[in-house]
N, C-alpha and C positions, 0 to 999 in steps of 0.2 A: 189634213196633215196636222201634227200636233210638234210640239217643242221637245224634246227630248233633255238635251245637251248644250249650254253655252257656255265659252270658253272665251275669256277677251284677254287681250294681249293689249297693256298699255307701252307706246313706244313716242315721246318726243310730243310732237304739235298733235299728231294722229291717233285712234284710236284703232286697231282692226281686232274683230271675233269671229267666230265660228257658231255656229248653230247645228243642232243635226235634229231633220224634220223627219217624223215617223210616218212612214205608209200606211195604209189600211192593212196591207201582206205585210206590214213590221220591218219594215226595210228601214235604214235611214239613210238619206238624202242632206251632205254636207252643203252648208251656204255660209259665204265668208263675206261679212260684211267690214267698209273702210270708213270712215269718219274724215266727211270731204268738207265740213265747214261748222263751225262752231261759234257763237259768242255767249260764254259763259254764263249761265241762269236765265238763258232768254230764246235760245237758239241751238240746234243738234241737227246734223244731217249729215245722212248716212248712205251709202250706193254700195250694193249687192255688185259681186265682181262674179262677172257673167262667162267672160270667156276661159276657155277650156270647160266648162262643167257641162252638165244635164241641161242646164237652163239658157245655151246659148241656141238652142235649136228653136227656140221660142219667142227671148227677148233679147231687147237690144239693149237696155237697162231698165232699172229699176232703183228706186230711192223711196227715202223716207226722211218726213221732215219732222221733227215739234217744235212748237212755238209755245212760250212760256211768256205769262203778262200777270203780273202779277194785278189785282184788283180788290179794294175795300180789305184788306189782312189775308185774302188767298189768294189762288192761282189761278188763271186760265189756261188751259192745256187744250192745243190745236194739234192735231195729228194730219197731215197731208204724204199720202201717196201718190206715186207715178209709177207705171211702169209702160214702157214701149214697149210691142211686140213685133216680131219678125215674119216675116212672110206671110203663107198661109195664115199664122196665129192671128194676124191683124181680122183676119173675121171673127173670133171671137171676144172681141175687145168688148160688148155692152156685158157679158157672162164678166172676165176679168176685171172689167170698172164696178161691178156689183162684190164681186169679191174679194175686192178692194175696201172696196164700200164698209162689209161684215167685217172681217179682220180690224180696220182702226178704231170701229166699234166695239169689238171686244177687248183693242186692247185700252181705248179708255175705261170701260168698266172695270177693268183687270183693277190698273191705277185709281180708278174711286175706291175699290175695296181695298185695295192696299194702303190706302188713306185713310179713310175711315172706319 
């Protein structure tokens, strides 16, 4: 899947956005994500709202974390995913913790190049 479309809606303490993730068949697939905890230049996390969609057949949540430490004049950037799955899906949890895995990987790269 790739990224298509994001759409964020600043309201209050929270942040919530939308995403829309492209199929291989060109489909897209909306994912709305809500900003459940925050401390300012240090801290971002973020949970995927699961129910009513496509992706409640699968998981039970999902999140995302960065962690930001600044060190010697840069930063440290920690990326931590989660996500729970549901039923049957729970057998394929070593496949989804691996592409888990890939994804925060690319999106640190993404951030090195957007940096340097």
């Amino acid at each position: 899947m790739r990224v298509e479309d994001v759409r964020q809606v600043q309201g209050g303490q929270r942040s919530r956005w939308t995403t829309v993730l492209g199929t291989e068949r060109g489909k897209g697939v909306r994912v709305d994500y809500r900003c459940t905890g925050a401390t300012h230049g240090e801290r971002y996390v973020w949970e995927q709202d699961i129910e009513g969609t496509p992706f409640e057949k699968i998981l039970r949540s999902a999140a995302l974390e960065i962690n930001l430490q600044g060190r010697d004049g840069s930063t440290v950037v920690a990326l931590v995913g989660s996500e729970r799955l549901r039923g049957l899906s729970r057998l394929g949890s070593p496949m989804m913790r691996r592409a888990i895995g890939k994804r925060l990987n690319e999106a640190l790269d993404g951030i090195e190049r957007a940096l340097t």
